[in-house]
VMD Tcl script that draws the C-alpha trace (Angstrom):
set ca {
  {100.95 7.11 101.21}
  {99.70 5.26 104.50}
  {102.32 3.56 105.74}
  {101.12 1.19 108.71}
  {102.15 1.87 112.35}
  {103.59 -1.39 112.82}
  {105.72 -3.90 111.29}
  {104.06 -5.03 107.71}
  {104.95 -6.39 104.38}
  {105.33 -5.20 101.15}
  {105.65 -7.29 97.71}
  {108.45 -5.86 95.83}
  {108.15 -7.92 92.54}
  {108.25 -12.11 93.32}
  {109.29 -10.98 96.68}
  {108.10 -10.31 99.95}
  {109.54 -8.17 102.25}
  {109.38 -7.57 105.57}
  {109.06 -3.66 106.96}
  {110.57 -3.65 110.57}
  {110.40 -0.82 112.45}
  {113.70 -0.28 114.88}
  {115.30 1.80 116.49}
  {118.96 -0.24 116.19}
  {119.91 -0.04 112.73}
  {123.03 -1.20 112.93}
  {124.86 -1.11 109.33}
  {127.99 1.30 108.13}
  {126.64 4.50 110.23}
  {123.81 6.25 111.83}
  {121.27 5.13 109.16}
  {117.44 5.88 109.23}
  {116.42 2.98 106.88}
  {117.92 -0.03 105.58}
  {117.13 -2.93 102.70}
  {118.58 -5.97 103.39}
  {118.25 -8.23 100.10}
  {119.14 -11.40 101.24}
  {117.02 -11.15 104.35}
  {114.18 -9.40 102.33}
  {114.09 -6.79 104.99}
  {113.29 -3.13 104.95}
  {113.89 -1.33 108.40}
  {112.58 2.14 109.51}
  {113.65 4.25 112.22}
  {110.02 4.70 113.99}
  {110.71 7.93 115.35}
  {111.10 10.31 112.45}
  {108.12 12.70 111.12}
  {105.79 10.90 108.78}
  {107.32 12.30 105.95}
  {110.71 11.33 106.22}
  {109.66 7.97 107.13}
  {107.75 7.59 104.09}
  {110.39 9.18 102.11}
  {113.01 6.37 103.99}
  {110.42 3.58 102.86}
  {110.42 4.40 99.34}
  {114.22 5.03 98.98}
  {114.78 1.52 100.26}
  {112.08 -0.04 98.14}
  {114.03 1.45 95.08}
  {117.12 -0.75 96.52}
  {115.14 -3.59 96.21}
  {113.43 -2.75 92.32}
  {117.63 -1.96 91.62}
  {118.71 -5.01 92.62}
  {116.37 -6.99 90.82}
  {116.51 -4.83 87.84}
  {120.04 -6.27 88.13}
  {121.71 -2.43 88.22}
  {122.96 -2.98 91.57}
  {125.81 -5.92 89.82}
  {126.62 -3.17 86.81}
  {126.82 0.13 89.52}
  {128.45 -1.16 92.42}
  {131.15 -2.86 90.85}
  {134.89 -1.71 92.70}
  {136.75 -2.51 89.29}
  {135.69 0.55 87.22}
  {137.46 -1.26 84.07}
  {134.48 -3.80 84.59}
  {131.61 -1.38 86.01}
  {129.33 -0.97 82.93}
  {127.45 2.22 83.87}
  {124.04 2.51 82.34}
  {122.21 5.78 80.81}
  {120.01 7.68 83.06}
  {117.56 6.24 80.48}
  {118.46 2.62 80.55}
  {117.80 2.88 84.39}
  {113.80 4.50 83.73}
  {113.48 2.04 81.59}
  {114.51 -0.91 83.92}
  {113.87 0.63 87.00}
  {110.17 2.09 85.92}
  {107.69 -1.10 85.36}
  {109.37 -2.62 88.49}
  {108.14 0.47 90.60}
  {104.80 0.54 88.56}
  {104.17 -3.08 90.50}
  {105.36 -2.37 93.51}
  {102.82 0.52 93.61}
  {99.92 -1.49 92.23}
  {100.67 -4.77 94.31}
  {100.38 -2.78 97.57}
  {97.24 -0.40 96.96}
  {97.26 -0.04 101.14}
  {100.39 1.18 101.35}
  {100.19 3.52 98.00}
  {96.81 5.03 98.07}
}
mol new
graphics top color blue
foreach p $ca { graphics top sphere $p radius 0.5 }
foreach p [lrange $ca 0 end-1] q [lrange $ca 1 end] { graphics top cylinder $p $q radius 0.2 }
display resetview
């Protein structure tokens, strides 16, 4: 992976969103990443090793693919009566050619 240094984009389906590294994510905690959908941001701590960043960046990619895969409606749901919890296979399936573009739409990023 070679994520850039500095702020960037990545194309996460139809989208674009923008990578912001700060140091102030402000959310629910002391978070080290953070995908905000309706902003079509991703933000990165920029002071963690180069693993753990790049590990951050892809966990909050995969919050984007869910959310478009439309899993993020059927997990999150507080009224369990109404949640509608898919198979570990149903979410490959949706989740998987999602990913597979997100890779192959950003060659720089996933070399």
């Amino acid at each position: 992976m070679n994520l850039p240094d500095k702020n960037f984009k990545v194309k996460v389906g139809p989208h674009t969103y923008e990578v912001i590294y700060s140091s102030d994510i402000t959310y629910h905690g002391n978070y080290i990443g953070r995908c905000d959908i309706t902003q079509l941001s991703i933000f990165l701590k920029p002071d963690m090793p180069k693993s753990v960043q790049e590990e951050t960046f892809v966990h909050e990619v995969l919050h984007a693919v869910i959310d478009m895969a439309g899993l993020s409606r059927r997990l999150d749901k507080e009224d369990k009566e109404v949640r509608s919890i898919p198979s570990s296979e149903e979410i490959v399936n949706e989740v998987a050619p999602l990913l597979y573009l997100v890779i192959k739409d950003n060659p720089k990023i996933f070399c």
